[in-house]
C-alpha positions in Angstrom: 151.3 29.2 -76.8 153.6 30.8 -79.2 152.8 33.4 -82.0 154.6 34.9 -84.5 153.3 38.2 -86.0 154.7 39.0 -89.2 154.3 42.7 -91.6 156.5 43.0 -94.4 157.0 45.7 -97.2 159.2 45.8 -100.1 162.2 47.0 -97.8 161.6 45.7 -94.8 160.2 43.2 -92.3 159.1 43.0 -88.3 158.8 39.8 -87.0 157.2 40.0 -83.2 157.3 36.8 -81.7 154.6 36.7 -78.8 153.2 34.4 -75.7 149.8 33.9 -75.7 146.7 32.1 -73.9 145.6 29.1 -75.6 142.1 30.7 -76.2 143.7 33.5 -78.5 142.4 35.1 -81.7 144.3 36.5 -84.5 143.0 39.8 -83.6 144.8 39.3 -79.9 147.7 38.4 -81.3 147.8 41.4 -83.8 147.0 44.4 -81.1 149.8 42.3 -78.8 152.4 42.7 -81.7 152.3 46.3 -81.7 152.8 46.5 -85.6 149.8 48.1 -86.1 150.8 51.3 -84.4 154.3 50.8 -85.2 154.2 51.2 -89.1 151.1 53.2 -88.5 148.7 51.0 -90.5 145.3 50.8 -91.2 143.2 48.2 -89.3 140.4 48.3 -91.2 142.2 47.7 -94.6 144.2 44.8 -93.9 144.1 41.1 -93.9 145.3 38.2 -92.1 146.6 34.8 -93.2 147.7 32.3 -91.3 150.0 29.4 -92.9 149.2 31.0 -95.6 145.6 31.0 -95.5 143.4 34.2 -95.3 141.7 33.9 -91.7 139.0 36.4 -90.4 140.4 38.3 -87.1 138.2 35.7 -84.8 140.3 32.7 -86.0 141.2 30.7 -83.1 145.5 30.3 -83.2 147.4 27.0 -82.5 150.7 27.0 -81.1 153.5 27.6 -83.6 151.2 30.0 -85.7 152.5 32.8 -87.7 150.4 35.6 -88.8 151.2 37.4 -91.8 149.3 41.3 -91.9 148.9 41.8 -95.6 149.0 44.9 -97.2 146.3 45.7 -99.3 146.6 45.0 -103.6 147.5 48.6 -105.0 147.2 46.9 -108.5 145.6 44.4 -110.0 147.3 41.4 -110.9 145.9 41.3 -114.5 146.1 44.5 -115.4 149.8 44.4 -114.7 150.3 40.9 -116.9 148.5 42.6 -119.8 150.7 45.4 -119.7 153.7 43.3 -120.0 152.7 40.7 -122.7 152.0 44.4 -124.2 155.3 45.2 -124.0 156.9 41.7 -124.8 154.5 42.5 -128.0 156.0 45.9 -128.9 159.4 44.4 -128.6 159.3 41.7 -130.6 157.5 43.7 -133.0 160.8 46.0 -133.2 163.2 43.3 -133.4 162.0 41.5 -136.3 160.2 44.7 -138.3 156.9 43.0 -138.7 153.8 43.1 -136.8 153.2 40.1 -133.8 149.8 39.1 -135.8 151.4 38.5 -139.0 153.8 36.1 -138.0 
């Protein structure tokens, strides 16, 4: 069957398309890619989806599969919304000379 095995950063991404045996894990498919040792990442903190789906490293793979490695969060989501309606607060305060609250 075929696999594609997909890591991606902000700059960059390496797509490795591969042959496998119809018995194959996600795990095969990732130590076949090479990607791991190639961008020198860590096994242990990454993921794996597959279609877009978050699948342990036993997951059996169907032809056509690709497997995305993803990175790890280095920031949570919500901490990084509140920040901005923070700002979007601190602007609007600025433009209009009067606090958000007493409008």
């Amino acid at each position: 069957m075929k696999i594609d095995v997909v890591y991606a950063t902000a700059d960059a991404q390496d797509c490795v398309a591969l042959e496998l045996p119809e018995a194959a894990t996600a795990a095969d498919a990732i130590r076949r890619s090479g990607l791991v040792a190639a961008w020198k990442l860590d096994l242990a903190g990454l993921a794996f989806a597959v279609r877009g789906r978050v699948v342990a490293a036993d997951a059996r793979l169907a032809d056509g599969d690709r497997i995305e490695l993803l990175r790890p969060v280095s920031v949570d989501p919500k901490d990084v919304r509140r920040r901005r309606a923070a700002r979007r607060s601190r602007r609007k305060t600025a433009a209009t000379g009067t606090p958000a609250a007493n409008r």
